[in-house]
Backbone as CSV, one residue per row, in Angstrom:
resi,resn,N_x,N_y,N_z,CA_x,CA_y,CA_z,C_x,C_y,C_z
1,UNK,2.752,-5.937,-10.031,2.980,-5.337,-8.743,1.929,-5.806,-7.726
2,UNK,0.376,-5.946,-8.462,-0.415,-6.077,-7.220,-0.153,-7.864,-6.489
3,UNK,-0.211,-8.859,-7.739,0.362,-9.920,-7.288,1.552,-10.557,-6.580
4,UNK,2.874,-9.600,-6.896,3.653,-9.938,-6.014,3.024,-8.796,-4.587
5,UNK,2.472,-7.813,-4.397,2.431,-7.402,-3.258,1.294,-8.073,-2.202
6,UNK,0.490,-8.985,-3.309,-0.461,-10.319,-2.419,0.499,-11.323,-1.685
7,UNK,1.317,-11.475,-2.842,2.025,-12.699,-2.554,2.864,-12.459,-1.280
8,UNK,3.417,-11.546,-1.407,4.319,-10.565,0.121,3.562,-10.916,1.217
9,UNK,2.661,-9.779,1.313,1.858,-10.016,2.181,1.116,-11.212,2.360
10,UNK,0.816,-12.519,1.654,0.523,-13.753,2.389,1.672,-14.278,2.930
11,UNK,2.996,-14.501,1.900,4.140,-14.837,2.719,4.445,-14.538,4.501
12,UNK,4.140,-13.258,4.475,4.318,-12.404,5.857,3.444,-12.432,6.764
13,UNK,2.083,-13.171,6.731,1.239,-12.993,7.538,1.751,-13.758,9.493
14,UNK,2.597,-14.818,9.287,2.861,-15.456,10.221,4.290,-14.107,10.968
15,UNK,4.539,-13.585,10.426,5.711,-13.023,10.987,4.952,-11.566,11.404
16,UNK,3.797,-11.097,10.587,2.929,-9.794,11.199,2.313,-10.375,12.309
17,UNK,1.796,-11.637,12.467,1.162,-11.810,13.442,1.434,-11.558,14.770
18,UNK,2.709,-12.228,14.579,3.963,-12.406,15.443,4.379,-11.203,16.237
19,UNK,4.231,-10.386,15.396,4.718,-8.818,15.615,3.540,-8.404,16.212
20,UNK,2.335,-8.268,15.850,1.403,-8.166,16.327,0.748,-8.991,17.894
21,UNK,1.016,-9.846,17.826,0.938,-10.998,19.035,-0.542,-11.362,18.660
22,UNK,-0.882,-11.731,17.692,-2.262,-12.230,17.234,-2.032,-13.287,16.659
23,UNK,-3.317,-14.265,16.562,-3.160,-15.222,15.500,-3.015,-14.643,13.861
24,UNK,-2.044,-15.703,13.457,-2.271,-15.439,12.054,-3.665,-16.031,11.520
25,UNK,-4.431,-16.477,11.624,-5.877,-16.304,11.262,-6.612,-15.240,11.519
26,UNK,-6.186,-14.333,12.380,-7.021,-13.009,13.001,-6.239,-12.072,11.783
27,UNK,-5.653,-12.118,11.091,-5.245,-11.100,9.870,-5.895,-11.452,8.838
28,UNK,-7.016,-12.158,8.422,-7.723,-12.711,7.368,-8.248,-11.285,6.782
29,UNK,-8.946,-10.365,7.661,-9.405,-8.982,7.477,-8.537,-7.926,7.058
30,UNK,-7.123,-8.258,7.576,-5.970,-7.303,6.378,-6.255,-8.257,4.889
31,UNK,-6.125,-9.440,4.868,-5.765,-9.977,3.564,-7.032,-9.971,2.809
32,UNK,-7.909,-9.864,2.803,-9.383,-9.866,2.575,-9.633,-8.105,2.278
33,UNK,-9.312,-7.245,2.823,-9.415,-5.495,2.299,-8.362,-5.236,2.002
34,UNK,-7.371,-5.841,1.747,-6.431,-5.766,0.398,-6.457,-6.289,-0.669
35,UNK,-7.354,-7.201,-0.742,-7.789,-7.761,-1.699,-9.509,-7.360,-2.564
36,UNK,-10.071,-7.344,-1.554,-10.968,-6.241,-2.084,-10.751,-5.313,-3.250
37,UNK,-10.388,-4.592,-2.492,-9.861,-3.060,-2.927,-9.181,-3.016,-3.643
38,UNK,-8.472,-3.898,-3.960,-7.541,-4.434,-5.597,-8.883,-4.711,-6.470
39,UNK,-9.796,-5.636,-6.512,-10.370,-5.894,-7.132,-11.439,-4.739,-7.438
40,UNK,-11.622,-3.632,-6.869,-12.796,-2.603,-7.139,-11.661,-1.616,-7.722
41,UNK,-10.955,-1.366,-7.656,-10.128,-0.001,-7.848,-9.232,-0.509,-8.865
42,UNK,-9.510,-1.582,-9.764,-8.492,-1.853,-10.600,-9.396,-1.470,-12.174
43,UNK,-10.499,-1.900,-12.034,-11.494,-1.452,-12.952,-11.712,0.308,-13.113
44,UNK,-12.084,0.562,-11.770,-12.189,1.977,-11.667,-10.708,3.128,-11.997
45,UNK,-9.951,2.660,-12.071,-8.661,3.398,-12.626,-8.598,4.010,-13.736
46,UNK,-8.983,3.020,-14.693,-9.242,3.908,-15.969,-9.595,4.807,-16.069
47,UNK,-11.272,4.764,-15.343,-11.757,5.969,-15.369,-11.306,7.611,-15.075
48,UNK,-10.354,6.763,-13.497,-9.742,8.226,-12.862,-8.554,8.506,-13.709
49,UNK,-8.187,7.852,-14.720,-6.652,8.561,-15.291,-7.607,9.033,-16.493
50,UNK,-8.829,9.041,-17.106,-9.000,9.382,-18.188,-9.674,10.713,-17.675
51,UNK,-9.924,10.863,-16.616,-11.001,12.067,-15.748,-10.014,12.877,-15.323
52,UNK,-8.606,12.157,-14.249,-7.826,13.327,-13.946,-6.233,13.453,-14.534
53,UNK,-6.632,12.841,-15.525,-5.029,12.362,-16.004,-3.887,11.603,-15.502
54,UNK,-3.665,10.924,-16.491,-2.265,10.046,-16.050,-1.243,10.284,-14.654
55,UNK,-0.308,11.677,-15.199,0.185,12.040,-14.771,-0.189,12.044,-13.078
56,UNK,-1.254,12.989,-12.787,-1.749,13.460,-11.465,-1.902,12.201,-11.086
57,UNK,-2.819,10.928,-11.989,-3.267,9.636,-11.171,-1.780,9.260,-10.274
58,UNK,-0.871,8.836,-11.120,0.156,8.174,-11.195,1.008,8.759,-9.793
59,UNK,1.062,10.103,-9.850,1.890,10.902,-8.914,1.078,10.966,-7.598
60,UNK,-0.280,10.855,-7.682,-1.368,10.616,-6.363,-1.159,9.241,-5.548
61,UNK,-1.046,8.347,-6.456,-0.746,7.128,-6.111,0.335,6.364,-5.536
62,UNK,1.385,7.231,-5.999,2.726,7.075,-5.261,2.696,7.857,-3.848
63,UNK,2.161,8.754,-3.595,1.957,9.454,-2.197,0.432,8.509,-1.005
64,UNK,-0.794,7.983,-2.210,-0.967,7.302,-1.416,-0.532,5.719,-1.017
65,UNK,0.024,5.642,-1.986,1.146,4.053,-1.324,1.806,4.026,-0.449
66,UNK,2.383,5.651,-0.606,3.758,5.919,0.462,2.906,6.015,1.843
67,UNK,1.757,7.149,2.130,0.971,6.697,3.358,0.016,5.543,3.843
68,UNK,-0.168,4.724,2.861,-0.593,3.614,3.646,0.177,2.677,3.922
69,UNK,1.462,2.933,3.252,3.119,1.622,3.792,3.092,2.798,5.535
70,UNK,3.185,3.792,5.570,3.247,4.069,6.475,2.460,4.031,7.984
71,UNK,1.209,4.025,7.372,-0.059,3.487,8.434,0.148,1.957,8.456
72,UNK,0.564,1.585,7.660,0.265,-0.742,7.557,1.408,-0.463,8.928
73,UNK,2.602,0.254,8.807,3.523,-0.041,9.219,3.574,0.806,10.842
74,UNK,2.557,1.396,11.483,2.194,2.502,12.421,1.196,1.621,13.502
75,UNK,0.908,0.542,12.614,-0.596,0.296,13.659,-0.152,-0.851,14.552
76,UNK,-0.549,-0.950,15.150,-0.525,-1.810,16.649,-1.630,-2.799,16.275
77,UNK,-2.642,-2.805,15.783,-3.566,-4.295,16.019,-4.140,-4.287,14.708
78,UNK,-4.417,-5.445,14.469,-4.838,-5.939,13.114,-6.039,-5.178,12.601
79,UNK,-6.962,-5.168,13.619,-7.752,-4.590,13.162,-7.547,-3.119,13.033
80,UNK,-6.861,-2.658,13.543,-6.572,-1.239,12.793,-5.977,-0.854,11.461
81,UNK,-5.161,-1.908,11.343,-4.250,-2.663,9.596,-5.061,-2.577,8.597
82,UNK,-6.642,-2.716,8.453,-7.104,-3.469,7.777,-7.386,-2.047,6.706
83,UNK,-8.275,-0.871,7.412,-8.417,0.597,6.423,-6.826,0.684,6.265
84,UNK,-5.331,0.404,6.733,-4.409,1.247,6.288,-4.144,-0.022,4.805
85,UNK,-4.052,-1.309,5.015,-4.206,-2.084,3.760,-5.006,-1.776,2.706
86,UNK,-5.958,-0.898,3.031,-7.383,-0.835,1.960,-6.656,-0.037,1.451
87,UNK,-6.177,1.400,1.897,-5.735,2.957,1.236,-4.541,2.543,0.781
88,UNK,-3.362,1.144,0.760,-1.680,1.120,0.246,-3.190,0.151,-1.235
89,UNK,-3.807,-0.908,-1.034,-4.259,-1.197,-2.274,-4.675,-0.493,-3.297
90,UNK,-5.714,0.488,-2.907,-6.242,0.997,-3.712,-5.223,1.801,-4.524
91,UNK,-4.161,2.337,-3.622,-3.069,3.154,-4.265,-2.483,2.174,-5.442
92,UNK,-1.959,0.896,-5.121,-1.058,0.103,-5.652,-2.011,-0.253,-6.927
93,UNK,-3.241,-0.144,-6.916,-4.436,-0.639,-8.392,-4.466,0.693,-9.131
94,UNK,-4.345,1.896,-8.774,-4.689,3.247,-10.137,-3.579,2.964,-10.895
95,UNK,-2.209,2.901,-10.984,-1.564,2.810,-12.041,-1.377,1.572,-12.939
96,UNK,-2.553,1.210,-12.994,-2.439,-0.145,-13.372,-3.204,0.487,-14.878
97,UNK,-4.391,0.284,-14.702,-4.791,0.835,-16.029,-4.378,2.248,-16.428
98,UNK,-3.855,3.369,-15.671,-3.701,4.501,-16.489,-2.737,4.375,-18.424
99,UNK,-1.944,3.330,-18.216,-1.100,3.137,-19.142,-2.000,3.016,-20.392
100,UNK,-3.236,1.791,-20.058,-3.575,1.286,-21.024,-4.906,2.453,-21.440
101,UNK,-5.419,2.685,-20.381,-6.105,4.339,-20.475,-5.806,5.135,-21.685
102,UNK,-4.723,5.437,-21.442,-3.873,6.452,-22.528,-3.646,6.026,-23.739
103,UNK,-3.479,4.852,-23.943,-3.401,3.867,-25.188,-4.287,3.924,-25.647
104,UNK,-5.790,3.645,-25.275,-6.744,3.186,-25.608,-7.401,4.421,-26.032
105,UNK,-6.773,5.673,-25.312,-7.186,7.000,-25.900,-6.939,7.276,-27.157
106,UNK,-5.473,7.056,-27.328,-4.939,7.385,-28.509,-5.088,6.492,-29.711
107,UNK,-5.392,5.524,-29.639,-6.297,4.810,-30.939,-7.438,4.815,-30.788
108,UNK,-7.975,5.024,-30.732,-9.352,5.782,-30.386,-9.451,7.102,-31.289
109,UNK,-8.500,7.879,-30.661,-8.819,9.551,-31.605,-7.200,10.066,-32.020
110,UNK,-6.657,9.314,-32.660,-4.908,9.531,-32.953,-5.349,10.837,-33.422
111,UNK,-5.903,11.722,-33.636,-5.700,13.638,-33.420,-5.746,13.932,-32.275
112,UNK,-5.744,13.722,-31.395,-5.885,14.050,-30.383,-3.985,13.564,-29.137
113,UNK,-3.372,12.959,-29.966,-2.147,12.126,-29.438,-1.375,13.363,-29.552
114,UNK,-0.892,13.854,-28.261,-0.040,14.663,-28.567,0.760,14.875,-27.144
């Protein structure tokens, strides 16, 4: 998911620009804190599904995806894009490890699998 949603969003940068009336080089700062923030919050996931559980991660994450598609999609200038790209990434990186989270729980302490 996070790679095709890089790949999207580089595809699209000439047509946001567009929309935007900016250069597509002046969106380097959306593509750059979406990328970030993939890379810090993909590690850190585990942690939050093993701290607040799967479930809650998973269901948090779909509400913050849903508001930062909605802010990416609200803002008027790039540079305002760039925190609503950070908050749809970070969303789009927690369910990444919760899966393996839970896995890794349960062989780990199979009494505890239930």
């Amino acid at each position: 998911m996070e790679s095709l949603d890089t790949t999207i969003l580089n595809t699209a940068v000439p047509a946001i620009a567009h929309a935007l009336a900016v250069a597509p080089l002046s969106m380097k700062a959306v593509l750059s804190s979406y990328t970030l923030s993939l890379a810090v919050f993909i590690p850190v996931s585990g942690w939050i599904a093993d701290r607040f559980g799967t479930r809650r991660v998973f269901s948090s994450a779909i509400a913050l995806f849903t508001l930062g598609s909605l802010l990416c999609g609200s803002r008027a200038t790039s540079a305002s894009s760039s925190p609503a790209a950070s908050c749809r990434a970070s969303a789009d990186s927690l369910p990444v490890s919760a899966p393996v989270s839970g896995g890794t729980r349960i062989l780990a302490h199979p009494e505890r699998a239930s």
